[in-house]
Structures are given as structure tokens and as C-alpha cells.
C-alpha distance (Angstrom), angle and dihedral (degrees) to the residues before:
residue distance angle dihedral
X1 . . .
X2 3.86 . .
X3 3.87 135.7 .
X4 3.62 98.8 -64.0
X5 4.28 79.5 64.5
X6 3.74 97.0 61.4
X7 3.45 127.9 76.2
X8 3.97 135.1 173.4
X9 4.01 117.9 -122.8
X10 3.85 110.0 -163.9
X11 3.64 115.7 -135.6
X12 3.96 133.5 -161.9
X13 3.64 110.0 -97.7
X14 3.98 138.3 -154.9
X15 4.03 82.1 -123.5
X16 3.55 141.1 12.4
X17 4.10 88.8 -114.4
X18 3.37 91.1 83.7
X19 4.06 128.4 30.4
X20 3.54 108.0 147.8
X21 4.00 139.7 100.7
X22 3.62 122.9 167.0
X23 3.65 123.8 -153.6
X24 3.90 125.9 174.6
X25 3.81 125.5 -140.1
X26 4.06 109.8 -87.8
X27 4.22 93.8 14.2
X28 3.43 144.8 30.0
X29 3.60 118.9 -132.9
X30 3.50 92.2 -50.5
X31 3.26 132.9 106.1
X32 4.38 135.3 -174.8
X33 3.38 133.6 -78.3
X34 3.55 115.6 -117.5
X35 4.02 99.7 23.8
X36 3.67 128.6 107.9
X37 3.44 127.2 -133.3
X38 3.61 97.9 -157.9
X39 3.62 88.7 49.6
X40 3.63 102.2 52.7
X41 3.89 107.9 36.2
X42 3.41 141.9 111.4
X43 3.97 103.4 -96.1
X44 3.91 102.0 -144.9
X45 3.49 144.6 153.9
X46 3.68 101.0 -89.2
X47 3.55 119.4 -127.6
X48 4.28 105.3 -177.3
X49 3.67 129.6 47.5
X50 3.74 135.0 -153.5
X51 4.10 128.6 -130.8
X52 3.98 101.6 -164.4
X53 3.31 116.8 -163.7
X54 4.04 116.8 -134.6
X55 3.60 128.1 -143.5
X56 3.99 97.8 51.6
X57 3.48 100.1 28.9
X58 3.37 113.3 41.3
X59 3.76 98.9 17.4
X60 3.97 146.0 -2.8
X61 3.85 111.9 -136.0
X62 3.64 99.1 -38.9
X63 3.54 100.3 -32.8
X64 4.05 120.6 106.0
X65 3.49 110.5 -121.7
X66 3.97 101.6 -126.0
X67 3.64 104.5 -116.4
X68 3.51 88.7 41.1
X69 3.94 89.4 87.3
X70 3.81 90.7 56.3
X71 3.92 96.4 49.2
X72 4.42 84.6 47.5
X73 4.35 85.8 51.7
X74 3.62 88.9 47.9
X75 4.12 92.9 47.8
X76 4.22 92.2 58.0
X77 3.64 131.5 61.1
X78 3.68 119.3 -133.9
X79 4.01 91.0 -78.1
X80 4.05 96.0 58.4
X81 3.79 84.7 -103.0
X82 3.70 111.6 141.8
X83 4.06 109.1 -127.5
X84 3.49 101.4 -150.9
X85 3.83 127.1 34.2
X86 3.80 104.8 -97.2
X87 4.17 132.2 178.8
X88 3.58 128.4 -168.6
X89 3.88 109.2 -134.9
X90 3.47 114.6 -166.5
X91 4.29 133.9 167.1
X92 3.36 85.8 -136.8
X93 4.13 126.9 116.5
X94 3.73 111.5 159.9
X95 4.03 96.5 102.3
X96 3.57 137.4 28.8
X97 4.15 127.7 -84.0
X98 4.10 77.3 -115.0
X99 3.44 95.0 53.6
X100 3.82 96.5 41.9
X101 3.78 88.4 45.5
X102 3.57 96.3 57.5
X103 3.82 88.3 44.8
X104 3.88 96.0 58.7
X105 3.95 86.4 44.4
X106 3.44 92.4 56.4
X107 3.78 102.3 47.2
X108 3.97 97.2 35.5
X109 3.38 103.5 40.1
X110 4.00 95.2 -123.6
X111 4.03 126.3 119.4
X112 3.87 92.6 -120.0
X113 3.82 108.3 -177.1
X114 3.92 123.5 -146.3
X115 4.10 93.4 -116.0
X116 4.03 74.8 63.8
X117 3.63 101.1 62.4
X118 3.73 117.3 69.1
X119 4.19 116.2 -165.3
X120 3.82 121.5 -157.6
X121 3.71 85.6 -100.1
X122 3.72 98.4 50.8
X123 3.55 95.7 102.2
X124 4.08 101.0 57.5
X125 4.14 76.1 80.1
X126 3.87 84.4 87.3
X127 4.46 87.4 40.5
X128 3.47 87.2 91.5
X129 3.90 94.4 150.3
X130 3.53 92.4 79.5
X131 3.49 106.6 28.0
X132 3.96 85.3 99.6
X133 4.00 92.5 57.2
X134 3.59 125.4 100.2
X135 4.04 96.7 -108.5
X136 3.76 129.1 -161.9
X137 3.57 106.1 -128.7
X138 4.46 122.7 -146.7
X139 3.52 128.2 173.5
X140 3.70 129.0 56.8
X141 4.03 152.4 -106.5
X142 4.01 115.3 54.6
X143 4.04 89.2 -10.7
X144 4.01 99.9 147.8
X145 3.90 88.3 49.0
X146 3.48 95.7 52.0
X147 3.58 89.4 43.4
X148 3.76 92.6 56.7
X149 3.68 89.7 36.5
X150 4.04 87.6 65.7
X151 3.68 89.6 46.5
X152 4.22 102.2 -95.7
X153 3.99 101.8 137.9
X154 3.70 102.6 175.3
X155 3.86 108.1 46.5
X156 4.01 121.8 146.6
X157 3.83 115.8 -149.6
X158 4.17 115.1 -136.2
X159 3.59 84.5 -114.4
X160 3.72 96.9 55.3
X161 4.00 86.9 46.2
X162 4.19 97.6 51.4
X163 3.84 79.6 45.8
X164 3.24 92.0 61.5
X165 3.75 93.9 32.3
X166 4.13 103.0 32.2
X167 3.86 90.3 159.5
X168 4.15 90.3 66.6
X169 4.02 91.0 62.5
X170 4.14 98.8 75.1
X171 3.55 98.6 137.2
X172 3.95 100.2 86.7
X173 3.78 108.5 53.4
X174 3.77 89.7 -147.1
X175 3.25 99.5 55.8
X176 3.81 98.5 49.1
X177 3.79 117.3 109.7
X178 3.69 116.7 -98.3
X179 3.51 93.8 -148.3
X180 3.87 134.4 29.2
X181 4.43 96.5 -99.0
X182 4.25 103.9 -159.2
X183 3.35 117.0 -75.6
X184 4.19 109.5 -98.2
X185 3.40 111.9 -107.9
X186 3.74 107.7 177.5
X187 3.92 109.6 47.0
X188 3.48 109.1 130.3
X189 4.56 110.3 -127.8
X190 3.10 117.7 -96.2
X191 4.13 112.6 -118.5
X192 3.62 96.3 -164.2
X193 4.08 156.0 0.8
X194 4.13 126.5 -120.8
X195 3.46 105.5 -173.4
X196 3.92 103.0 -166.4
X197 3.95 107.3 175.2
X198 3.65 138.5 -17.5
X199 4.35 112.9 -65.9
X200 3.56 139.1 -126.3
X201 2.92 103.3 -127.5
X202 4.34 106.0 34.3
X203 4.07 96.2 171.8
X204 3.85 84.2 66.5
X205 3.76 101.9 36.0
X206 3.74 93.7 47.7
X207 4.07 95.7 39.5
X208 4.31 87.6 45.5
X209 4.25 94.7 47.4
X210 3.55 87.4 43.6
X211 3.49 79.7 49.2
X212 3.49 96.6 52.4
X213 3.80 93.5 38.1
X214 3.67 96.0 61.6
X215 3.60 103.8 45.3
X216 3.55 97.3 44.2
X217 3.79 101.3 -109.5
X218 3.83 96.1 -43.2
X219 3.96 107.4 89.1
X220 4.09 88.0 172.8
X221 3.54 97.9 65.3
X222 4.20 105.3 35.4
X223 3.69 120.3 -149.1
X224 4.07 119.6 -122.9
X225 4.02 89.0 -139.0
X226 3.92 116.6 43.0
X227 4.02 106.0 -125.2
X228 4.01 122.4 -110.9
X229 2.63 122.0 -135.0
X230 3.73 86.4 27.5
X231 4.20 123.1 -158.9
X232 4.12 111.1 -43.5
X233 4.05 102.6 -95.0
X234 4.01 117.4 -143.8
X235 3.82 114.9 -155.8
X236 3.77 136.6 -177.4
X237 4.09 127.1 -173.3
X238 3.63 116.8 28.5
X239 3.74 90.2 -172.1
X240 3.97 104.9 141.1
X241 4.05 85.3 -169.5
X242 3.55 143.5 7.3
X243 4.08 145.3 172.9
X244 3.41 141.4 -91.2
X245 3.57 138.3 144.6
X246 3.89 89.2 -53.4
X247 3.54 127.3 105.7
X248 3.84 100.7 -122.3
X249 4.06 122.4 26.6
X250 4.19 123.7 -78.2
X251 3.28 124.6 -133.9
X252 4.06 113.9 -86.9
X253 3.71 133.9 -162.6
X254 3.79 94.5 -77.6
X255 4.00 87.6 65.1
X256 3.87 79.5 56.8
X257 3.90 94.0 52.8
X258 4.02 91.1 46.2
X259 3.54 88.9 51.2
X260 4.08 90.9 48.7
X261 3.75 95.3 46.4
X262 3.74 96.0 43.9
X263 3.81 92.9 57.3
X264 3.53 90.2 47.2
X265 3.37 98.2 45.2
X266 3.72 88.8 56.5
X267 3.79 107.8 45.2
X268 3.86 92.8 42.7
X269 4.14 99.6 33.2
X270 3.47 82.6 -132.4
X271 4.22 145.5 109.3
X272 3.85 122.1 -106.5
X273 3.45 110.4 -131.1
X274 3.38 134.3 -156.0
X275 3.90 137.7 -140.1
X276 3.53 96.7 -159.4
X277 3.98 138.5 -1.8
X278 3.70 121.1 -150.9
X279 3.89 133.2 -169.3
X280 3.64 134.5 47.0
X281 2.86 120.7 -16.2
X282 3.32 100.5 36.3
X283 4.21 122.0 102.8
X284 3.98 89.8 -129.3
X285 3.44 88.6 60.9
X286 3.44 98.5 56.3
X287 3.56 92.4 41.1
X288 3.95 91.1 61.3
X289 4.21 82.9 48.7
X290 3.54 86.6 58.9
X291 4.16 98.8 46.9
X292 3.95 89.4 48.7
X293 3.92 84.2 44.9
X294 3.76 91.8 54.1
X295 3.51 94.3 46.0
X296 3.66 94.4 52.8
X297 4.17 93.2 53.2
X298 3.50 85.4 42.7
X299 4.13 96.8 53.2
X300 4.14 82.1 47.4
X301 4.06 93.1 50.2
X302 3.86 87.2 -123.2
X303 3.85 130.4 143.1
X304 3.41 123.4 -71.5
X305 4.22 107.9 -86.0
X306 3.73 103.0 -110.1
X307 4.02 95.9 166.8
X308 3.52 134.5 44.1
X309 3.68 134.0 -164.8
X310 4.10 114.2 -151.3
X311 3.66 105.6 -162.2
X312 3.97 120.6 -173.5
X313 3.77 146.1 122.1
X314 3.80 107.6 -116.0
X315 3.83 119.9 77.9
X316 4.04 86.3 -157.0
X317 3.51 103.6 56.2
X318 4.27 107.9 15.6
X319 3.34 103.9 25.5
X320 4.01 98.4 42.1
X321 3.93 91.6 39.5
X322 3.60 91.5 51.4
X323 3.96 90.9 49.2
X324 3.85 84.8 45.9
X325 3.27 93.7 61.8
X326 3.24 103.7 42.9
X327 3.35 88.2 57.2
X328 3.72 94.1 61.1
X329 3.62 86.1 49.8
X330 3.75 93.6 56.6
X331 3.80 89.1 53.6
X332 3.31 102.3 40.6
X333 3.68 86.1 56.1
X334 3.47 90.0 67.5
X335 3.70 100.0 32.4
X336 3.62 97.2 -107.1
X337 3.73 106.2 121.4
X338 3.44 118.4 128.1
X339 3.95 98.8 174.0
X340 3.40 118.3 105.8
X341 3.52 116.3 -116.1
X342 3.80 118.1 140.4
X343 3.83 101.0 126.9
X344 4.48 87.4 99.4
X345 3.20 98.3 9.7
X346 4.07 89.4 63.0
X347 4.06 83.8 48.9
X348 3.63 106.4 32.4
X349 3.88 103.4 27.3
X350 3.79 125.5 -122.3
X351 3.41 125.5 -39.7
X352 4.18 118.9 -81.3
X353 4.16 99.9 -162.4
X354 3.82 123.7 95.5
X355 3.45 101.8 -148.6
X356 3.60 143.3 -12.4
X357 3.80 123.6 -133.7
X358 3.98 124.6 -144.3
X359 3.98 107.0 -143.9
X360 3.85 108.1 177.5
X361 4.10 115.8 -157.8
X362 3.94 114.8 -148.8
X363 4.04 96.3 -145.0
X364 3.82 97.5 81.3
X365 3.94 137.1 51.0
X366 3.96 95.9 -40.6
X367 3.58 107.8 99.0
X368 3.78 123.4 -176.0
X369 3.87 88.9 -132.6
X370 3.49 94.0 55.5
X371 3.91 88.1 51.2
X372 3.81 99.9 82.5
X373 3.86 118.3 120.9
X374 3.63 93.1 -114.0
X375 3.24 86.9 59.2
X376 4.70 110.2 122.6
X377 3.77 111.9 -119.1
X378 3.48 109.8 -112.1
X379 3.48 94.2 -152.6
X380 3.61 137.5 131.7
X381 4.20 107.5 -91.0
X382 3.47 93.8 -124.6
X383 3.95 96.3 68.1
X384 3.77 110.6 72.9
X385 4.20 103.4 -120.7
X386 4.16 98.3 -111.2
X387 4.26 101.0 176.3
X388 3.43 88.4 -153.6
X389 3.92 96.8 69.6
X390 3.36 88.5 54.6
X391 4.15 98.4 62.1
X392 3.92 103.2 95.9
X393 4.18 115.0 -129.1
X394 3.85 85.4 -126.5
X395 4.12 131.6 -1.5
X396 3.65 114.4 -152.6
X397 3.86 135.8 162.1
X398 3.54 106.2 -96.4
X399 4.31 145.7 -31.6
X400 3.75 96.6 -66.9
X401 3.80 92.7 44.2
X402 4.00 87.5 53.4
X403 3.87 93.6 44.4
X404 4.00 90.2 52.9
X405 4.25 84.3 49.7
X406 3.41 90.3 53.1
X407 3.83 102.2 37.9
X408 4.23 88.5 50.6
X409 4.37 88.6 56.0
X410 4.01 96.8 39.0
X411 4.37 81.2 56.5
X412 3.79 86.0 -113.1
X413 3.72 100.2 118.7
X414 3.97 113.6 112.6
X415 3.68 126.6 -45.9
């Protein structure tokens, strides 16, 4: 039973997010107890690839989502060897691709490698403009090894800089200085801000960039007119929310940004901009999915990738970045695109795949109550809100149900 065996029935939906079902000739997403995948199918050169989201879809907070552990069984042959090349995308930034590696291995059983896992900030490997300016670094976790991992040298923590500057932080009464300390007379500006992840602390992160923002990169001196353009700003994970082990979704790092341009959109009357945007959704994203996917098939002497499968649990970030993209595939097909996006392509060459599917899982932050059409965009501001990016190619319970949809149309269901 190959592709010419599946077919896609359209159902009615609460919301026009999310339309489709797939079912395969002879089962529906379902599969029998007691037989192995692994075992019984069709052992080909694969030609598509899968970026799974994380937190969601494979687990919630640090707990393994139970089927999960089936979908990781059915991504291996009998050596631990995965059969198809496979990335896990994820918005988050607060540990390293190591770390997060060794994580997934742990809980799913698979040898996941590091060139595997792709942060939000992954992609600023290929920023190499400003990886030789002195950066002002936000977020948390390992964030001045990752930083130096993706080739930024000269980066200055916001605890380094209200060292240097104690009389910035006012908002906490304990933590304002009890005397006036000399002013700093030697800290070099700062030429530009990476924000990585949302902070701990976001009264001082937001109050210190503004900081920074306003006086040009040297917070100890002021400026009497706030600079505009002001200093290029970096910025990974547009997530507005995400989920854990709570019932309802926590604030991400994309609350964090629409707290950041808010304020400065109201002391200067005017819009932050951005140099570059990292994280799903974003196309450059997906384009560095697709260079670690290439180099995978191409390690393995398999065909090139000309499908992939984007599987994730938010319609905002995986569903409409995986649309996105293969959007841009579609025109760049046929020579149409317009976009700017040279920063890989001038590195890595254009993109191989075809298309790029959307597959949305039910187990993590989607809800179908929070599918309704009058439902607000939670997206990031600076990507225009097109409803049609946000309609998943196929909506199924969870990870193993959307490997077994995937398996029966690539001809690799059982033998």
C-alpha cells in the first residue's frame, strides 16, 4: 500500500485553523498491537525528513508524552540508527544543543546527536556581521556559551552591565545601591542587543536594553536625543506562550518582546526594529532545518530529501512556519521569490525539498477551544496575520498517530 492508497477526507471543523483529517485505505491512523514497524517495512532510500518540534509533541515539561515512546521505536531500525534524517526544532534557548541532546536521549530512548537539535538561536551561526560587536546579552541558562558557540565573541551579560551601572536597576528596592558607587568610566558601548530567551528577572532586562537602546550603547553617559535607527537588535523565539506541566499556557519569550516593543514604542513614538528574527516561524529557520537535513541524507548516501514533514503543537509558530516555508519553496521553485533571504542560501546554496507539510498533534498547547476564527493571532507583529498559514496539512491526535500518516503516503507502511 503506497501513496497512490492514501487519500485526505476534509472534515468540518470548530475553526478554520484546522480542516484536515487523513485516513489511509484499509485503517485509520491506527495501527496493531503486537507488530513492529521497524520489522515489517519497506527498507528504502528515504526521500522526506521530519523537524519535530519538542515540548508538545514529544514531551510536556519534562515528562514524555506516552505515545511519544512508540513514534521514537518506530523512527530507528533495529541498530538505534535513525532511518530517515530527522531534526528536533524547538523555540527554545535556555541550554545548549548538547544539553538538549542528551535530554531527548535520555527520555526517548534514541541517540540524538547535538548537530540534530536546532535552538531558536541556531541560525545567528550564519549572522556573522555582528558576531565581532560587543553584544548585550538577555535570556537565561548557558547563554554566553551558546553565544560563543554561534560565533558572537564580545557579548556583555545584563548582569555584567547593572554591575557596572548599579544605579540603572531602581525597580527592586533591595537591590538599589545604598550609596552613590563612582560613576564607570571605562566600559566599552555596546554596538548591539541578542536577545536569546525570555529573563528572570524582565523589570531589569527591559529597563537596562531600553537603557542601552536610547543612549546608543553607552547607558553611563545618556544622550539628549534618543538615536534612530537605534543599535541593530538580534532576537530568537517569538513564542507569545508555551506548555508545561500547567494546565493553561505560560508566558514565553514573545510576551517578553511585546513587553520590549511596547515600552519603546511609547517613550520614543517610534517602532523597534529588528535586524534579524530567529525561531519558528521564521523562513531562516527552516532553511537551517533543511541544510542540517541535507547533511544528514548526505552522511547516509541517501537521496536527496525532497519532502518534509513539520510536526508541532502550536498553529502560531509550527504550523504557520511550516506553511511559510513551504510557501517559499513553492516560489522558489518557479523563481518567483521576492523575499529576501540570502544570509544561508549565499552559504549553503538553495534549498533541495519540494514541499513541506504542516502536521499539527493535539497533545500539546493547541486546543480545539482556542481554535475558533475569532480567535487573536498570537503572533509576532512583524508577520502580517494570513489565516491561511495557520490551517494544518493534516490534524491528528498525537506523534505516533502523525508518524503512521506519514509512513502510509511515503509507501512505508507494513510489508
Amino acid at each position: 500500500m503506497g501513496l497512490h492508497n492514501c487519500f485526505t477526507a476534509v472534515r468540518a471543523a470548530p475553526g478554520r485553523w484546522l480542516r484536515q483529517r487523513t485516513l489511509c485505505r484499509g485503517w485509520e491512523l491506527q495501527g496493531s498491537p503486537g507488530r513492529s514497524y521497524t520489522a515489517g517495512l519497506t527498507q528504502t532510500s528515504p526521500t522526506f525528513g521530519f523537524l519535530f518540534d519538542i515540548d508538545g509533541v514529544f514531551i510536556r515539561g519534562h515528562k514524555v508524552i506516552p505515545a511519544a515512546l512508540e513514534a521514537a521505536r518506530k523512527l530507528v531500525d533495529s541498530h538505534g540508527h535513525f532511518r530517515m534524517p530527522v531534526v528536533f526544532v524547538t523555540n527554545a534557548g535556555n541550554c545548549t544543543p548538547h544539553v538538549k541532546a542528551q535530554e531527548l536521549s535520555d527520555l526517548l530512548g534514541l541517540q540524538v546527536d547535538p548537530e540534530q537539535v536546532i535552538l531558536s538561536s541556531s541560525p545567528l551561526k550564519f549572522f556573522s556581521k555582528f558576531h565581532n560587536k560587543r553584544m548585550l546579552l538577555s535570556g537565561q541558562g548557558p547563554m554566553v556559551d551558546n553565544a560563543r558557540n554561534l560565533g558572537f565573541q564580545n557579548v556583555v551579560t545584563i548582569d555584567e552591565l547593572r554591575t557596572a551601572f548599579p544605579v540603572l536597576d531602581m525597580v527592586d528596592l533591595e537591590r538599589r545601591p545604598k550609596t552613590m558607587p563612582p560613576l564607570t568610566s571605562d566600559f566599552p558601548p555596546i554596538e548591539g542587543v541578542l536577545l536569546f530567551g525570555e529573563p528572570v528577572r524582565w523589570e531589569t532586562n527591559l529597563q537596562l536594553i531600553m537603557d542601552v537602546l536610547l543612549s546608543n550603547g553607552s547607558p553611563g553617559t545618556g544622550v539628549a536625543v534618543a538615536p534612530y535607527p537605534h543599535l541593530p537588535v538580534l532576537a530568537s523565539n517569538m513564542d507569545l506562550l508555551w506548555m508545561a506541566e500547567a494546565k493553561m499556557p505560560r508566558f514565553g519569550h514573545g510576551t517578553f518582546l511585546l513587553c520590549l516593543e511596547n515600552i519603546y514604542r511609547k517613550v520614543t513614538g517610534k517602532e523597534l526594529k529588528y535586524a534579524g528574527l530567529m525561531g519558528k516561524p521564521t523562513i531562516t529557520t527552516y532553511q537551517y532545518a533543511e541544510v542540517l537535513i541535507r547533511k544528514q541524507a548526505e552522511r547516509r548516501a541517501w537521496a536527496p530529501i525532497r519532502r518534509l514533514y513539520a510536526i508541532g503543537d502550536n498553529p502560531v509558530s509550527d504550523i504557520y512556519g511550516a506553511n511559510l516555508y513551504n510557501r517559499y519553496l513553492q516560489k522558489h521553485g518557479k523563481g518567483q521569490v521576492q523575499e529576501s533571504y540570502e544570509i544561508i542560501e549565499e552559504k549553503q546554496g538553495p534549498p533541495a525539498a519540494e514541499r513541506c507539510v504542516s502536521i499539527l498533534v493535539r497533545s500539546g498547547v493547541y486546543s480545539p477551544s482556542r481554535g475558533q476564527t475569532d480567535t487573536p493571532f498570537h503572533g509576532h507583529r512583524d508577520f502580517v496575520f494570513d489565516p491561511s498559514l495557520l490551517e494544518a496539512s493534516h490534524v491528528v491526535d498525537d506523534i505516533d498517530k502523525a508518524l503512521q500518516l506519514v509512513f502510509c503516503e511515503e509507501g512505508w507502511d507494513r510489508v
